[in-house]
C-alpha positions as CSV (number, residue, x, y, z in Angstrom):
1,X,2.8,-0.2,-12.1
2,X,2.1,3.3,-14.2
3,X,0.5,4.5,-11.1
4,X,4.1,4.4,-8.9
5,X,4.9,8.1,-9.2
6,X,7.2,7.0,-5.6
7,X,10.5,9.3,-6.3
8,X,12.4,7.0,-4.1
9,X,15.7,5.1,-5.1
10,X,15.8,1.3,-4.5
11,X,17.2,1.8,-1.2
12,X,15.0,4.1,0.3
13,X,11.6,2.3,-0.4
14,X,13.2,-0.9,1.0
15,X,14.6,1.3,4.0
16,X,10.8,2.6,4.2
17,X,9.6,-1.1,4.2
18,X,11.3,-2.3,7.6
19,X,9.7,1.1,9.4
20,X,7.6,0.6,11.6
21,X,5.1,2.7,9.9
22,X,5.5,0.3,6.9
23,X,4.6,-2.7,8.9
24,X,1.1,-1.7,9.0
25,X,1.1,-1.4,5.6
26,X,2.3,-5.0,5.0
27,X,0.4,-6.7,7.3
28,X,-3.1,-5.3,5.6
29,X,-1.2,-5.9,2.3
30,X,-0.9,-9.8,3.5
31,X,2.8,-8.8,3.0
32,X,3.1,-7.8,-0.5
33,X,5.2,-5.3,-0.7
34,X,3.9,-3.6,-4.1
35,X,0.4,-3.6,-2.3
36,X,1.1,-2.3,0.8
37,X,3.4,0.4,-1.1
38,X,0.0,1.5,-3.1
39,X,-2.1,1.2,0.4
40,X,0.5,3.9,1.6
41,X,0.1,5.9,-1.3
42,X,-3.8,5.7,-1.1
43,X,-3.5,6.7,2.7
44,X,-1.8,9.7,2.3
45,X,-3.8,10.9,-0.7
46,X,-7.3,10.6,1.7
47,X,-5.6,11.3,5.1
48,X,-4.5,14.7,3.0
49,X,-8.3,15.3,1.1
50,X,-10.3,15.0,4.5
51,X,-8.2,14.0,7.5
52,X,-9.0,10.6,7.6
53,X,-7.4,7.1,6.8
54,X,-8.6,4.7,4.2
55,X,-8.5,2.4,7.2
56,X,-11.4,4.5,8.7
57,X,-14.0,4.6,5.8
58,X,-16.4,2.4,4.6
59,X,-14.3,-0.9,3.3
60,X,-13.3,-1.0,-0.3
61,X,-11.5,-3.6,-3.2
62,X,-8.7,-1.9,-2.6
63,X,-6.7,-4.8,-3.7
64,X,-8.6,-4.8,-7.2
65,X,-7.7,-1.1,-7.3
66,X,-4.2,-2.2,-7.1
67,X,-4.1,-5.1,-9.2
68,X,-6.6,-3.2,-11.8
69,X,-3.8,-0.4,-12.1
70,X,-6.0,2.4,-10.6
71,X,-4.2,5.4,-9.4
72,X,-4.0,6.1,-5.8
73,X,-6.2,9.0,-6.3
74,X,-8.6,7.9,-8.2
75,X,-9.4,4.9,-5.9
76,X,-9.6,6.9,-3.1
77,X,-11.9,9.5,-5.0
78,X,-14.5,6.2,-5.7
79,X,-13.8,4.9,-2.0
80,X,-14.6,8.2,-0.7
81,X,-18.0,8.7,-2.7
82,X,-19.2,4.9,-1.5
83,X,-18.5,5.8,1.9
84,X,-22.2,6.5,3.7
85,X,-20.8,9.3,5.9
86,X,-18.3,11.0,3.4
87,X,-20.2,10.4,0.3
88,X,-22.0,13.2,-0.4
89,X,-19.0,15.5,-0.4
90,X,-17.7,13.8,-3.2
91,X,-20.5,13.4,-5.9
């Protein structure tokens, strides 16, 4: 996907992928490793604009971000103004 900007070789994304860290990640991604690769990307662009997870905003298609070839931060600027508490901060 053009969004993958990951500078990881082959064996360090799979290395990432058995962490336990990663296992989060898979098990929202219902195990796809591609998806749960972009919900770690989407994390660490929120958790680093406001201090917060994706996991602890309103919920979002995530998952039609992904397949819809959204960058990380885009999705997580449109999750961000949807969310009723954060919302405002991002119009």
């Amino acid at each position: 996907m053009t969004w993958q900007l990951i500078r990881l070789d082959g064996s360090q994304t799979d290395a990432w992928l058995l962490s336990p860290e990663a296992q989060k990640y898979l098990g929202y991604a219902g195990g796809d490793e591609g998806f749960a690769i972009y919900l770690k990307c989407c994390d660490a662009r929120c958790i680093k604009a406001t201090g917060i997870s994706i996991f602890d905003i309103a919920d979002y298609m995530w998952r039609d971000c992904y397949e819809g070839d959204v960058p990380p931060a885009e999705a997580v600027l449109e999750a961000l103004k949807g969310d009723d508490m954060l919302g405002g901060m991002f119009e």
